[in-house]
DOSEVEX-749401 format. One record per residue: x, y, z of N, C-alpha, C in turn; residue in three letters. Coordinates in steps of 0.1 Angstrom, whole numbers, padded with zeros to 4 digits, always signed. Example, Ala and Ser with C-alpha at 12.3 -4.5 7.8 and 13.67 -1.06 7.14 Angstrom:
REM residues 2
+0132-0057+0078+0123-0045+0078+0132-0033+0078ALA/+0128-0022+0071+0137-0011+0071+0129+0000+0079SER/
REM end
This chain:
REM residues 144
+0233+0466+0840+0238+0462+0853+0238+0474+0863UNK/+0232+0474+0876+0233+0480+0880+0243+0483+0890UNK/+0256+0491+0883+0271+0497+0892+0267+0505+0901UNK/+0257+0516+0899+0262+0526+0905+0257+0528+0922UNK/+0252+0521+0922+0244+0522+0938+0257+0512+0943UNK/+0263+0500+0938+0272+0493+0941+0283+0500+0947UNK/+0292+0511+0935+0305+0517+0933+0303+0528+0945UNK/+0286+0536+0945+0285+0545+0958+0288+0537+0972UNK/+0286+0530+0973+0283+0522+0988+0297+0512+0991UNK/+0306+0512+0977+0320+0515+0986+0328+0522+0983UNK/+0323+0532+0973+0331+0546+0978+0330+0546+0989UNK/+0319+0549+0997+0313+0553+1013+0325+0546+1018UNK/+0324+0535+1015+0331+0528+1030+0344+0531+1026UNK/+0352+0529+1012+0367+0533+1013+0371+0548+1018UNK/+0359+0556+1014+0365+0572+1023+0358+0571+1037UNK/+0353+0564+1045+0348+0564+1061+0357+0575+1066UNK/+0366+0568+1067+0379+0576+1080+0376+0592+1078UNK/+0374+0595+1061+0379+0613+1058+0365+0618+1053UNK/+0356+0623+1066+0342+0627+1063+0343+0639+1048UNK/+0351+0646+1050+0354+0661+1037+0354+0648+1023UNK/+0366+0642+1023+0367+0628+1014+0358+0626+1005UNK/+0351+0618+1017+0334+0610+1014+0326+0620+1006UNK/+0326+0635+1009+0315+0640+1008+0318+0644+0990UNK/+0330+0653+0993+0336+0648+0978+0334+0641+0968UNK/+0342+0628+0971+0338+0620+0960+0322+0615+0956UNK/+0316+0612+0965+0305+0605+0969+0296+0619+0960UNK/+0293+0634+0961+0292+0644+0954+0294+0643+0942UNK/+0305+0639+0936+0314+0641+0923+0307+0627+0919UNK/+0305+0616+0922+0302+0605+0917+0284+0608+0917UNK/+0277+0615+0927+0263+0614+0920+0257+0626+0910UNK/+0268+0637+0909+0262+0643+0900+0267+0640+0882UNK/+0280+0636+0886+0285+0630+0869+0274+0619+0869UNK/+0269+0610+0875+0259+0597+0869+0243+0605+0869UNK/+0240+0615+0871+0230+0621+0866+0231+0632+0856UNK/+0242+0638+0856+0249+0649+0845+0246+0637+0831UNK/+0251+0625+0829+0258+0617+0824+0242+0612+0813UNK/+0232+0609+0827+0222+0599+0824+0210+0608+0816UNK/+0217+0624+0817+0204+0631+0813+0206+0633+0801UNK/+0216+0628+0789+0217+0630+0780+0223+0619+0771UNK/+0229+0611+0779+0237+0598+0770+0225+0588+0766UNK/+0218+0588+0771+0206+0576+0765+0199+0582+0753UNK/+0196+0593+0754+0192+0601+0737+0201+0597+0728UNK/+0214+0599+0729+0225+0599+0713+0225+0581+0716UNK/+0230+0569+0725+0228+0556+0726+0221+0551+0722UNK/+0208+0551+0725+0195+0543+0721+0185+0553+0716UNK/+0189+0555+0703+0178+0567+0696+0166+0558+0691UNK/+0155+0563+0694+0143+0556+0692+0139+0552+0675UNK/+0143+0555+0667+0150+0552+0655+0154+0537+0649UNK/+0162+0536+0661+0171+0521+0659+0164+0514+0665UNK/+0153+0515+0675+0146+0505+0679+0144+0490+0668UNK/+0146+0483+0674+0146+0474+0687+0161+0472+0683UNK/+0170+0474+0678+0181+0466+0677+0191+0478+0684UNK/+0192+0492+0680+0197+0500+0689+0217+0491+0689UNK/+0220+0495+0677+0235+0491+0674+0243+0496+0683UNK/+0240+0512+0688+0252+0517+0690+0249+0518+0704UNK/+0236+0516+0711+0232+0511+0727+0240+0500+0731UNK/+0243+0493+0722+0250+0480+0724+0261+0477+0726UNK/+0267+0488+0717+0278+0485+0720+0284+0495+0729UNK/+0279+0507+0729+0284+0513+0743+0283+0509+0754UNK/+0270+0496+0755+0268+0490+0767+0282+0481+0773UNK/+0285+0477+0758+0292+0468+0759+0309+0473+0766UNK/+0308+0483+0756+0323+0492+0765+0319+0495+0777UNK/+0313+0501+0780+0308+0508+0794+0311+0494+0808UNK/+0305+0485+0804+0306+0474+0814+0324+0472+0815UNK/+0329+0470+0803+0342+0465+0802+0348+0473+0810UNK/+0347+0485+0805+0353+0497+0816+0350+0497+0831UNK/+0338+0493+0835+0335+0492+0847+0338+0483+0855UNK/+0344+0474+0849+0353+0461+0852+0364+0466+0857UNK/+0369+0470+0846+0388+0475+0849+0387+0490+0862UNK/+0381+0499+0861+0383+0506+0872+0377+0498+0884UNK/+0367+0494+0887+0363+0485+0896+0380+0477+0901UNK/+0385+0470+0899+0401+0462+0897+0409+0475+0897UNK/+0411+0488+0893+0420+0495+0895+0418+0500+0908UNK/+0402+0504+0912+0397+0508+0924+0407+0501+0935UNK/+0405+0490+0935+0407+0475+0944+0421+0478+0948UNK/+0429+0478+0936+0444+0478+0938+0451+0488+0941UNK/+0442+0502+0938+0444+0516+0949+0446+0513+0963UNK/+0433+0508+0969+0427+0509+0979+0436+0497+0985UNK/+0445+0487+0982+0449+0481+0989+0463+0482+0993UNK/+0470+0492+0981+0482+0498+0984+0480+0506+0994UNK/+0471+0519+0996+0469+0530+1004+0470+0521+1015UNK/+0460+0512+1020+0465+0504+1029+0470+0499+1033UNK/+0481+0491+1024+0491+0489+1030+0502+0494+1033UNK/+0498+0510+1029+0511+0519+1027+0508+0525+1043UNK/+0493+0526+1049+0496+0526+1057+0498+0520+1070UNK/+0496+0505+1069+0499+0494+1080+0515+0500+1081UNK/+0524+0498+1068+0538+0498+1075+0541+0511+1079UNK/+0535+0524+1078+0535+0539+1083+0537+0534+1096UNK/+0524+0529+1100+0517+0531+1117+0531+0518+1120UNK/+0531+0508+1113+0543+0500+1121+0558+0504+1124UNK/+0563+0514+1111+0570+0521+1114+0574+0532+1124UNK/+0560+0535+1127+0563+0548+1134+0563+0539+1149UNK/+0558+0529+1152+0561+0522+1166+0574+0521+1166UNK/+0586+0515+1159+0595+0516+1156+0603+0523+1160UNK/+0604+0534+1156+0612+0546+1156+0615+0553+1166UNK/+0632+0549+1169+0636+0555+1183+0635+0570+1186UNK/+0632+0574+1195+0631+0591+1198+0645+0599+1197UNK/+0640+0606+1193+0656+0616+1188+0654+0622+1177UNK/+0660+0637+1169+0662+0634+1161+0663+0632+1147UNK/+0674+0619+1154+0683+0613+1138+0668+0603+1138UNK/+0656+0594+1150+0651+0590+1147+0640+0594+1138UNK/+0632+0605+1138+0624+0613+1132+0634+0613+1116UNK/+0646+0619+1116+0646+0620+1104+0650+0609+1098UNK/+0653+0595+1100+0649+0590+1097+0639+0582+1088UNK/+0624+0583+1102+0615+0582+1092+0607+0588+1084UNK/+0612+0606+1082+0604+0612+1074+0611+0607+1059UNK/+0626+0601+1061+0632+0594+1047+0622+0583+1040UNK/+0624+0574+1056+0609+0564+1047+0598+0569+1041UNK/+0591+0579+1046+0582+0583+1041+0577+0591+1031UNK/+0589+0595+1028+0596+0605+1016+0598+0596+1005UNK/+0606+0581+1008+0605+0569+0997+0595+0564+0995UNK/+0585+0562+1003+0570+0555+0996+0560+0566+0993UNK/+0567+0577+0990+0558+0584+0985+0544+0594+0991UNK/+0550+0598+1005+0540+0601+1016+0545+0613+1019UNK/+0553+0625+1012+0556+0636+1013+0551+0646+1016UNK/+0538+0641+1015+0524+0655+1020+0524+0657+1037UNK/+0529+0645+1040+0531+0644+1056+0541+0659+1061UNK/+0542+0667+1067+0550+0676+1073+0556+0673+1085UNK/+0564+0674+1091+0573+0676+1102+0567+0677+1110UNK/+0554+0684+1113+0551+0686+1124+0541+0675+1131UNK/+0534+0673+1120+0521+0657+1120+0529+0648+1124UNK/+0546+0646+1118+0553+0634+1120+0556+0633+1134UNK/+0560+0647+1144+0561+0646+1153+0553+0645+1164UNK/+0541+0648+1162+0530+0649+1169+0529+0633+1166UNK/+0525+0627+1158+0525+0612+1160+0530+0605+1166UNK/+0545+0604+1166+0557+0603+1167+0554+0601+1184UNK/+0554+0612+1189+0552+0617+1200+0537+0610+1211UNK/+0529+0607+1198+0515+0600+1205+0519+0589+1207UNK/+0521+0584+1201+0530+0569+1195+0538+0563+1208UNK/+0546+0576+1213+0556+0569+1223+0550+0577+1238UNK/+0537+0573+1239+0532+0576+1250+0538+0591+1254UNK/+0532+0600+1246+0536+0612+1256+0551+0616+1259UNK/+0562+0612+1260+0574+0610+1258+0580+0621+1254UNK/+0587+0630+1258+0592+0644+1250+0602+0638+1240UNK/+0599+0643+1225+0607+0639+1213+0620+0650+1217UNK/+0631+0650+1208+0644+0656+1209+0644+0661+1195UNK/+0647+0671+1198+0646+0684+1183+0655+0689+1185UNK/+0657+0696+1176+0665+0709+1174+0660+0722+1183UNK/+0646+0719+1182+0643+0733+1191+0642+0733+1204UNK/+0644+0715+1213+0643+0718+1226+0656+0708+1230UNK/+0659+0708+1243+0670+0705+1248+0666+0688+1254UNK/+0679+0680+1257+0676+0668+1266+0668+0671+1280UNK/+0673+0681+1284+0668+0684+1296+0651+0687+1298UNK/+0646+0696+1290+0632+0699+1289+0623+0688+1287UNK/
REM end
């Protein structure tokens, strides 16, 4: 079966947004399937076992199985990340300026697991979010 021109072409599309991402994995996925191909078909299907090739078979047979289940783990990644960030972006429309509202939602964010986010991304969004709008910090005053 042929996966791997499949699994490339939505890698591609699930990393679009993060060109460094894409180049990564999309990298990492075509050198392990040539690293992989230049040696597993010698010990698999040793010329030997022709035509019946016992142990081609059944590696075949795992190999597909497996490509099943990450294919389906793929999926259910990719639809959390998504959805983790629909309620991000809906949240952050949300979120009153101030802030107790900022910290706030760096708590949500901190609960689903999105901690990589820093303070300052949050407020720069934060801030895009609410049209330009001066956010209220610690570091600047109501007045400014």
């Amino acid at each position: 079966m042929p996966y791997g021109p499949l699994s490339m072409s939505w890698a591609n599309e699930i990393c679009g947004a993060d060109a460094e991402e894409r180049a990564i994995v999309l990298g990492v996925m075509n050198a392990s399937g040539y690293a992989f191909n230049a040696w597993l078909p010698l010990l698999t299907y040793p010329a030997q076992q022709a035509p019946r090739f016992k142990k081609g078979f059944i590696y075949s047979t795992i190999a597909f199985v497996a490509q099943f289940g990450i294919t389906g783990l793929v999926a259910f990644l990719h639809n959390r990340e998504t959805g983790m960030k629909q309620m991000t972006e809906e949240d952050l429309e949300q979120t009153p300026v101030g802030i107790e509202g900022r910290t706030a939602f760096r708590a949500k964010l901190l609960h689903l697991g999105t901690a990589s986010l820093d303070s300052s991304k949050i407020g720069h969004n934060l801030n895009a979010s609410l049209g330009g709008r001066k956010i209220l910090t610690s570091h600047n005053s109501v007045g400014s």
